[in-house]
N, CA and C atoms as an extended XYZ file, in Angstrom:
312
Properties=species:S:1:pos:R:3:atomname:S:1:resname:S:1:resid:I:1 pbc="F F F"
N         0.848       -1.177        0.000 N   UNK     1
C         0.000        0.000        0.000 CA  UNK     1
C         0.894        1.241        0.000 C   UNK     1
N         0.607        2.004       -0.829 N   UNK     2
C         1.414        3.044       -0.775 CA  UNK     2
C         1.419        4.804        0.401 C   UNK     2
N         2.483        4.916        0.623 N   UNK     3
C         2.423        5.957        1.702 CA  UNK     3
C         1.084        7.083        1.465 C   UNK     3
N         0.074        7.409        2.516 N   UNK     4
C        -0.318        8.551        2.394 CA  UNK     4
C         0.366        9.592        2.595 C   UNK     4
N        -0.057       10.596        1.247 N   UNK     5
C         0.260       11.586        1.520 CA  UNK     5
C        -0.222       13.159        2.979 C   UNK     5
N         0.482       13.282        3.414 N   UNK     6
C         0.119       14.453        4.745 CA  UNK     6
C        -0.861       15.674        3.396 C   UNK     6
N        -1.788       16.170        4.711 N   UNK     7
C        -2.714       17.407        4.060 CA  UNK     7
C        -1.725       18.456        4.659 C   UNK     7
N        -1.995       19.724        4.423 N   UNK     8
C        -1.377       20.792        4.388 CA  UNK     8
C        -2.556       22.017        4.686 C   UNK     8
N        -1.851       23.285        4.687 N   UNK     9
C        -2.732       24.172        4.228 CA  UNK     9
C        -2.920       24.278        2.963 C   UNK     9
N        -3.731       25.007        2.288 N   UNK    10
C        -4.290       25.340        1.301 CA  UNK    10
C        -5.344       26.390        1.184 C   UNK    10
N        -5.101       27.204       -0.286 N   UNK    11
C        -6.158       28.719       -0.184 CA  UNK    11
C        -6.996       28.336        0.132 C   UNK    11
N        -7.778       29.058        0.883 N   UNK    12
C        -9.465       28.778        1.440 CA  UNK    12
C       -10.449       30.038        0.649 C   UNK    12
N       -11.310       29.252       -0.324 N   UNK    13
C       -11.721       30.128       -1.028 CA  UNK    13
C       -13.493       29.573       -0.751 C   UNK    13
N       -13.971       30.189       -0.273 N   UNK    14
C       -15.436       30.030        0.333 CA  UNK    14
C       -16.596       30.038       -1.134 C   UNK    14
N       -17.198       29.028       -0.363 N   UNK    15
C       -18.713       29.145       -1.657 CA  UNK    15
C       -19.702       30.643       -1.455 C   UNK    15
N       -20.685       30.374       -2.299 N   UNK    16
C       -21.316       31.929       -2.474 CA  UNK    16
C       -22.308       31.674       -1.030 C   UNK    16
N       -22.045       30.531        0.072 N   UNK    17
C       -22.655       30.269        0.951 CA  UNK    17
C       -21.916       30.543        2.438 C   UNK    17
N       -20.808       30.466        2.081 N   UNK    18
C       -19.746       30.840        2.915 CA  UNK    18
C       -19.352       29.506        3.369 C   UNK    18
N       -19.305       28.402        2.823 N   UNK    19
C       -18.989       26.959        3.310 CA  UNK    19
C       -17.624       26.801        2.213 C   UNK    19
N       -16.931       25.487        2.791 N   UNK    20
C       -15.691       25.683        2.319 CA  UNK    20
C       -15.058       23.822        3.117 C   UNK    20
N       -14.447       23.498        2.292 N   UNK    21
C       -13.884       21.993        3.197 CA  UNK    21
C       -12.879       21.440        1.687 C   UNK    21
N       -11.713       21.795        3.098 N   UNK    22
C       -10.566       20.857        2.418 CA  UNK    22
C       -10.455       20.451        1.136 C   UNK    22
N        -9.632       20.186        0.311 N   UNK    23
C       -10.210       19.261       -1.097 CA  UNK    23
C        -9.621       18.252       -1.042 C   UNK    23
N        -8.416       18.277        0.057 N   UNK    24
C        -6.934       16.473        0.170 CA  UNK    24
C        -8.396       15.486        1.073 C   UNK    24
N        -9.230       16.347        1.426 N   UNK    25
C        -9.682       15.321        2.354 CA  UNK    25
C       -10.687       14.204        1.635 C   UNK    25
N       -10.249       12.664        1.984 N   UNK    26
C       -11.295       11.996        1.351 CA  UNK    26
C       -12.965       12.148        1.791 C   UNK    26
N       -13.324       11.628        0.482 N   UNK    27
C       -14.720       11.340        1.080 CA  UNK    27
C       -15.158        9.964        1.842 C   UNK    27
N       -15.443       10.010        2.846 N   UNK    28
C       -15.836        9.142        3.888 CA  UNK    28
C       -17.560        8.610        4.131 C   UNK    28
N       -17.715        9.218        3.265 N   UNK    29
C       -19.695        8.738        3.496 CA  UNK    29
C       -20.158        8.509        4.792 C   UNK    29
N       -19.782        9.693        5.404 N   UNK    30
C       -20.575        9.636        6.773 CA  UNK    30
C       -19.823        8.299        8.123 C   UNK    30
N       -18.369        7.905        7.327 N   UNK    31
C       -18.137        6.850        7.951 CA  UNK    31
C       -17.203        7.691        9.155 C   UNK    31
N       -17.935        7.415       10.352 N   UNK    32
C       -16.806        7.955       11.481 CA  UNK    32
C       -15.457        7.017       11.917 C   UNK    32
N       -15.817        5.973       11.803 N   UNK    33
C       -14.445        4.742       11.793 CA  UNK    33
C       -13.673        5.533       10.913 C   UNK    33
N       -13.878        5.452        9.693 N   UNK    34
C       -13.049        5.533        8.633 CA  UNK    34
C       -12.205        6.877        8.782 C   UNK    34
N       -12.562        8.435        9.277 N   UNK    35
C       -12.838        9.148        9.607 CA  UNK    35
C       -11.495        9.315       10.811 C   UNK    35
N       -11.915        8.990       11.571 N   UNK    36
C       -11.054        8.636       13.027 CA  UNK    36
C        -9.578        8.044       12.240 C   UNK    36
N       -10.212        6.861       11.507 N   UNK    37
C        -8.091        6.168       11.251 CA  UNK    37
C        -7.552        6.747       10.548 C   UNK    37
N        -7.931        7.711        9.454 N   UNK    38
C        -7.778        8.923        8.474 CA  UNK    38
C        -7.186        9.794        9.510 C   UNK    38
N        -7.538       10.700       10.305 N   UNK    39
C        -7.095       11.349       11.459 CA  UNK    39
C        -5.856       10.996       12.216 C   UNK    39
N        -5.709        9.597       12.361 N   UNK    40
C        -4.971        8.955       13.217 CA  UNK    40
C        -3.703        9.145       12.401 C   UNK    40
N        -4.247        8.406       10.831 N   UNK    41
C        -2.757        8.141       10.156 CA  UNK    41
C        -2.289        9.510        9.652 C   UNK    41
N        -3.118       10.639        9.721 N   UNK    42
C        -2.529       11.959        8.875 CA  UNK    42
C        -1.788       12.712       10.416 C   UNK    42
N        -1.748       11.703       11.686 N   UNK    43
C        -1.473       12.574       13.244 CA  UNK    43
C        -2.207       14.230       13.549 C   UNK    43
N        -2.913       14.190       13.168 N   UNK    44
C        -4.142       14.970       13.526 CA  UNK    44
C        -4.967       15.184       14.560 C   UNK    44
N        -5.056       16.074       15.434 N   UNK    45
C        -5.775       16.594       16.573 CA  UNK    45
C        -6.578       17.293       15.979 C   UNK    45
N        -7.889       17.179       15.905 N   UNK    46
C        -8.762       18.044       15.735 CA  UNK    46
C        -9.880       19.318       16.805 C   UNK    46
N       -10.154       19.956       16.476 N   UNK    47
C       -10.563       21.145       17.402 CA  UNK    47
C       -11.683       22.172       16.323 C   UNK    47
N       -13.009       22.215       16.963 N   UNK    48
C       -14.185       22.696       16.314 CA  UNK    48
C       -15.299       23.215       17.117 C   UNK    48
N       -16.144       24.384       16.846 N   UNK    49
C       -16.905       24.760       17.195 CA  UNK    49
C       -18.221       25.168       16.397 C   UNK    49
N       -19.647       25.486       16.611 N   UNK    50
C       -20.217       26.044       15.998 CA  UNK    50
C       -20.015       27.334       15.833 C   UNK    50
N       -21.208       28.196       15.030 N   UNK    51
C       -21.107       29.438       14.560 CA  UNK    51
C       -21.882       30.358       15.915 C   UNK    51
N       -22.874       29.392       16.150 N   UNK    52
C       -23.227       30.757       17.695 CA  UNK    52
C       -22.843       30.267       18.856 C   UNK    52
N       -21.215       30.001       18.393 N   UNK    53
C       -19.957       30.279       20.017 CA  UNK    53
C       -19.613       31.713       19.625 C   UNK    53
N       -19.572       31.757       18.263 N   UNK    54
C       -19.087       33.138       18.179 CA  UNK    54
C       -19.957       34.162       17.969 C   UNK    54
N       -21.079       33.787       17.491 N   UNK    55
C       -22.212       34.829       16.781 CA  UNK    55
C       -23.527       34.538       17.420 C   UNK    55
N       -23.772       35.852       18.236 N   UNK    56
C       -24.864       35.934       18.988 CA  UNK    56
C       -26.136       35.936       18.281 C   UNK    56
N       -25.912       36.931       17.017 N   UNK    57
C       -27.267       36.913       15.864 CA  UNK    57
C       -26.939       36.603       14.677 C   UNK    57
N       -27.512       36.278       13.631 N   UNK    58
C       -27.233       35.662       12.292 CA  UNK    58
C       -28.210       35.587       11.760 C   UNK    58
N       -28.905       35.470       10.230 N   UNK    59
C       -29.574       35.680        9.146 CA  UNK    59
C       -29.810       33.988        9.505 C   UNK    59
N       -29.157       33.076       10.297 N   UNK    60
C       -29.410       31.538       10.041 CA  UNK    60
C       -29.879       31.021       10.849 C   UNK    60
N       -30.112       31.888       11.596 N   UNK    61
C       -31.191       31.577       13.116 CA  UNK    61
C       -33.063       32.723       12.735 C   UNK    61
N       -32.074       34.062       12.453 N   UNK    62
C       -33.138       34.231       12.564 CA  UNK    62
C       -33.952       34.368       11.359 C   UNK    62
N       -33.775       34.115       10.195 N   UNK    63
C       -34.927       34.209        9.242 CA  UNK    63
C       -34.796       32.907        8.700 C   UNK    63
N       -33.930       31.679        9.033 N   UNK    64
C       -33.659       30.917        8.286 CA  UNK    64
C       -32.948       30.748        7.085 C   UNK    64
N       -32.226       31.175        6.798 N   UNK    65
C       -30.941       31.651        5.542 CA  UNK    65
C       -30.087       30.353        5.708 C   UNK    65
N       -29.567       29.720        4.427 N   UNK    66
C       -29.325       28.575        4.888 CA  UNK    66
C       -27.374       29.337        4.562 C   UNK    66
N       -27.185       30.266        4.826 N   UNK    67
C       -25.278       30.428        4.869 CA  UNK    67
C       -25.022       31.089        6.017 C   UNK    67
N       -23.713       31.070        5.937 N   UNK    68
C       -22.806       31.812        7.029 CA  UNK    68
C       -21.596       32.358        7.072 C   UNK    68
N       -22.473       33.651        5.400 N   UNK    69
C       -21.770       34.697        5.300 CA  UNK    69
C       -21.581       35.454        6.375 C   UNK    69
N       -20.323       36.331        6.935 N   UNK    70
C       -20.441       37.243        7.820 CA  UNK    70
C       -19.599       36.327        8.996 C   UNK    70
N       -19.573       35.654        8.933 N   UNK    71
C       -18.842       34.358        9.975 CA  UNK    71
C       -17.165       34.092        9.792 C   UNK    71
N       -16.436       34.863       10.053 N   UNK    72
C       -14.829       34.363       10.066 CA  UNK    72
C       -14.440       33.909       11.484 C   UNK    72
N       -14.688       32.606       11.446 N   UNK    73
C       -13.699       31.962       12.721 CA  UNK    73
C       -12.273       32.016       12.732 C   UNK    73
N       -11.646       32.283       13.969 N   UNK    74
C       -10.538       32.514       13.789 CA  UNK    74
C        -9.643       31.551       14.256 C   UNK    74
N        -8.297       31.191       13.860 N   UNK    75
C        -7.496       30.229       14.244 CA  UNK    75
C        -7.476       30.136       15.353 C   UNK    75
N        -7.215       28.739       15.666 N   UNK    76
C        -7.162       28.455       17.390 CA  UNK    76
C        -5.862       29.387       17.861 C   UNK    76
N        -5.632       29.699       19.222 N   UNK    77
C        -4.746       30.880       19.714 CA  UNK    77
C        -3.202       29.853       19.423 C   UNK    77
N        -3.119       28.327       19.572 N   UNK    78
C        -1.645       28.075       19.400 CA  UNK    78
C        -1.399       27.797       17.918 C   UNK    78
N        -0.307       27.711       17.813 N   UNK    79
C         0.496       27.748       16.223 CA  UNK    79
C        -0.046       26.483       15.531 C   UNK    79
N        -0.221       26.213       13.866 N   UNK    80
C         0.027       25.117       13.483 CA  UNK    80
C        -1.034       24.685       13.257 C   UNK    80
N        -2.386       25.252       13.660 N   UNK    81
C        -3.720       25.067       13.058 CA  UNK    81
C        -3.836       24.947       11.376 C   UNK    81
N        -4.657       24.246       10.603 N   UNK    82
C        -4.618       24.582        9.630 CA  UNK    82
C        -6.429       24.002        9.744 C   UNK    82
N        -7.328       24.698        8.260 N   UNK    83
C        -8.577       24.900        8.346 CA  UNK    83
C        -8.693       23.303        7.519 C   UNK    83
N       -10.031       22.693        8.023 N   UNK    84
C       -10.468       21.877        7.683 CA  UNK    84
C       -11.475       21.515        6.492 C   UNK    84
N       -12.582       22.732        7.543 N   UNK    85
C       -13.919       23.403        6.546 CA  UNK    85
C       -14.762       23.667        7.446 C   UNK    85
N       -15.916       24.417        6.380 N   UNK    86
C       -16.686       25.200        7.891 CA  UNK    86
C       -17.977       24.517        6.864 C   UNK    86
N       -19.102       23.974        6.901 N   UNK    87
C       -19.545       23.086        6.839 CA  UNK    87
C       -21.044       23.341        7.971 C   UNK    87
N       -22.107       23.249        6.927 N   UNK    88
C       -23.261       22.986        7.797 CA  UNK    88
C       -23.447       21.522        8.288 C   UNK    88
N       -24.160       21.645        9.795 N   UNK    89
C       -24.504       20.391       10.285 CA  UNK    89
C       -26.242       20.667       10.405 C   UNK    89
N       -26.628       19.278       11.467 N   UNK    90
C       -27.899       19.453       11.788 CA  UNK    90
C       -28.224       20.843       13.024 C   UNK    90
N       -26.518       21.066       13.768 N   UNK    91
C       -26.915       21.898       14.776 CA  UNK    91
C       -26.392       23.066       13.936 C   UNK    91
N       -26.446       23.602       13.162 N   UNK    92
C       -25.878       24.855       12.382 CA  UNK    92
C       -24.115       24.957       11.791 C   UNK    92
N       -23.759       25.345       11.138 N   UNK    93
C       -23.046       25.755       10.492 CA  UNK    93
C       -22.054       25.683       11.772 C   UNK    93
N       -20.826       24.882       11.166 N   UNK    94
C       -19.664       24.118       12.366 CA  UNK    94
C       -17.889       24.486       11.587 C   UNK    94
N       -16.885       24.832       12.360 N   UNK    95
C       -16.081       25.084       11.758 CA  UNK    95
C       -15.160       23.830       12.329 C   UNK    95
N       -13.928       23.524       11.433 N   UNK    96
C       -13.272       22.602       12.061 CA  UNK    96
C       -11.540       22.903       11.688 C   UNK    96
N       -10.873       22.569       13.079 N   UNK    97
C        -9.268       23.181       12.517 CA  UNK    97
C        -8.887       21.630       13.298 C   UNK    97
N        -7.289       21.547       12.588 N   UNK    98
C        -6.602       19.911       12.613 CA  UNK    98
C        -5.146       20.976       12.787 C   UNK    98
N        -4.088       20.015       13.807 N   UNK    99
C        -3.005       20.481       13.964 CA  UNK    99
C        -2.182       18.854       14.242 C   UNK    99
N        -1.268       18.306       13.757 N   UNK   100
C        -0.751       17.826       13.368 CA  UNK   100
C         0.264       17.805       14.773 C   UNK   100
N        -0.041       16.607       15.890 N   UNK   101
C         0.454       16.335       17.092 CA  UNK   101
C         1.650       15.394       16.803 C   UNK   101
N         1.168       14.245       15.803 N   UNK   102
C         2.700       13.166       15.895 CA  UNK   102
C         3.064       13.126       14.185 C   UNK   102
N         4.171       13.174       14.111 N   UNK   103
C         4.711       12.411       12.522 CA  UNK   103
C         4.083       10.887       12.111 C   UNK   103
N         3.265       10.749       11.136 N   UNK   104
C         2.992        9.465       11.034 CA  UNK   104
C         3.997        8.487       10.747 C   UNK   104
């Protein structure tokens, strides 16, 4: 089997929705196993929040707007974060950052 390659940063260029996710990252079909050993083998710590940790009001609460323009989460405070994607869920619009704890 051949070595995976490590993800990196990369430009983050947002949809006309304000959503945005990785492009190295596979698609996993909802598989959290799969998900987790992906994580494991890229040595990845992950760290995420929703959008109203940071945003008290929003167009996506209150009229129902399904984006989250207006929303810049900001890097976690230590070094070495890199963006995942910011990504609607069932509980609203979720951002996610990965920092790279062990060498695989």
């Amino acid at each position: 089997m051949p070595e995976e390659k490590l993800i990196g940063p990369v430009e983050v260029v947002r949809d006309e929705d304000g959503y945005w996710y990785h492009p190295h990252i596979p698609d996993f079909d909802e598989d959290a196993e799969a998900w987790k050993a992906w994580l494991e083998a890229q040595g990845l710590k992950v760290t995420g929040w929703h959008m109203d940790s940071d945003l008290d009001a929003h167009p996506y609460w209150e009229v129902g707007e399904a984006h989250c323009l207006g929303w810049n989460p900001e890097t976690p405070i230590d070094d070495g974060w890199l963006l995942l994607g910011i990504f609607d869920t069932d509980d609203g619009p979720y951002v996610q950052w990965a920092r790279r704890e062990v060498t695989p």
